[in-house]
C-alpha positions in Angstrom: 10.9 13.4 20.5 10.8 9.9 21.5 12.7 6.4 19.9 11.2 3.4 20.3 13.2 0.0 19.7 11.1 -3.0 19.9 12.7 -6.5 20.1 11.9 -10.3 21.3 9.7 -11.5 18.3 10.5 -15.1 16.6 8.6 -18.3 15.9 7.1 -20.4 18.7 4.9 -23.5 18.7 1.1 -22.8 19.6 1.0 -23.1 23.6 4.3 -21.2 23.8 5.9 -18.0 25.2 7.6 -14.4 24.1 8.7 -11.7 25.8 9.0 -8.6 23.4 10.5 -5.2 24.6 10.5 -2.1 23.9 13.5 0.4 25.1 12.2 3.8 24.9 14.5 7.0 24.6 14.2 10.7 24.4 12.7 14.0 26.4 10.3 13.2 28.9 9.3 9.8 27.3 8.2 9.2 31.3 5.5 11.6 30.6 3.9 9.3 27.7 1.7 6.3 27.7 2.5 3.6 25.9 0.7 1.4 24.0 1.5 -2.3 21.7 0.0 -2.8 19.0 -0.1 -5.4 16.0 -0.9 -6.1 12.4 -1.1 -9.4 10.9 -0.9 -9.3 6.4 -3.9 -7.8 5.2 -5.6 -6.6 8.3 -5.7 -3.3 10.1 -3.0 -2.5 12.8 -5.1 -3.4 15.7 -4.7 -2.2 20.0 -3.4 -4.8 21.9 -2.2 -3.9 25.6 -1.1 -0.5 27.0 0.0 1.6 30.2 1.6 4.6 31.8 4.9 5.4 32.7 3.3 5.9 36.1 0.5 4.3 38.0 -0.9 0.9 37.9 -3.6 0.7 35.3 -3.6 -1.5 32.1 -5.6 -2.3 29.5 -6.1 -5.0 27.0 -7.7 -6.4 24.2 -10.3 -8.5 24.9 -8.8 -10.7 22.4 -5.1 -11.0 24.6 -6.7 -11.0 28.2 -5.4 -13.3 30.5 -2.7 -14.2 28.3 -0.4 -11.1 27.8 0.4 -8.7 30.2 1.9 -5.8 30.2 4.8 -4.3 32.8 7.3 -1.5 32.6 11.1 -1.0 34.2 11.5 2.4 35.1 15.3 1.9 35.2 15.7 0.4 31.8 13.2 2.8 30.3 12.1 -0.4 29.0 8.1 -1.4 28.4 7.4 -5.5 27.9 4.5 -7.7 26.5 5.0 -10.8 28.0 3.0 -13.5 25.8 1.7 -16.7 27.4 -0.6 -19.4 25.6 0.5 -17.8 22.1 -2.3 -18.5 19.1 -1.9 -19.2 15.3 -4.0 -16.1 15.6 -1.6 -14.1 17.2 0.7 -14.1 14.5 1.5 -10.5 13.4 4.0 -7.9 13.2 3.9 -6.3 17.1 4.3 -2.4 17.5 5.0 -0.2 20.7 4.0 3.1 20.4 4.1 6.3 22.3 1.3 9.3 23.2 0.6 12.3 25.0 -2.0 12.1 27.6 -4.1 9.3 28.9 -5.2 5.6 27.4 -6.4 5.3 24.0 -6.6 2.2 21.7 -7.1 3.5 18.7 -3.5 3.7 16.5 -4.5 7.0 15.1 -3.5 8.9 18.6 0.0 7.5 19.0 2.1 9.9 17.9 5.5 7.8 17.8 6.6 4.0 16.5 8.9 1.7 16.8 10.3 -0.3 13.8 7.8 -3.7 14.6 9.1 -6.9 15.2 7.8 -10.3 13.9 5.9 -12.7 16.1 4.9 -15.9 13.9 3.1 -19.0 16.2 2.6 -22.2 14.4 0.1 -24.6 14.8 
């Protein structure tokens, strides 16, 4: 079992900056890959950026690339999303999430959630 707590969303100007986090807990969350997500009203929850525990590789959304990016602190069992050059388009409720195995982007294959946490950008 793995618990996923997800925090650092609020209201910035378009142009700005977030940092959301996401403290991971349980067995052998080290083992999973871990993945962020979001879904803005009316839309379908859509992949935005993910990574191992382990290992270097990332992946993105074309839509996000070259604005987020995505790191990990091993010691804080912590994953971020750091969000540059924020969009009225990036408005949405942000998700981490947690799997089994290798990269995916589809939200079907994440097994375990966090709560969400609200990222609004005005323009």
């Amino acid at each position: 079992q793995v618990q996923l707590v997800e925090s650092g969303g609020g209201l910035v100007q378009a142009g700005g900056s977030l940092r959301l986090s996401c403290a991971a807990s349980g067995r052998a969350f080290s083992t999973y890959f871990m993945g962020w997500f979001r879904q803005a009203p009316g839309k379908e929850r859509e992949f935005v950026a993910a990574r191992g525990w382990s290992g270097t590789n990332t992946y993105y959304a074309d839509s996000v690339k070259g604005r987020f990016a995505i790191s990990r602190d091993n010691a804080k069992n912590t994953v971020y999303l750091q969000m540059n050059s924020l969009r009225p388009e990036d408005t949405a409720v942000y998700y981490c999430a947690a799997k089994l195995g290798g990269y995916s982007r589809y939200y079907n294959e994440y097994e375990y959630w966090g709560q969400g946490t609200q990222v609004t950008v005005s323009s």
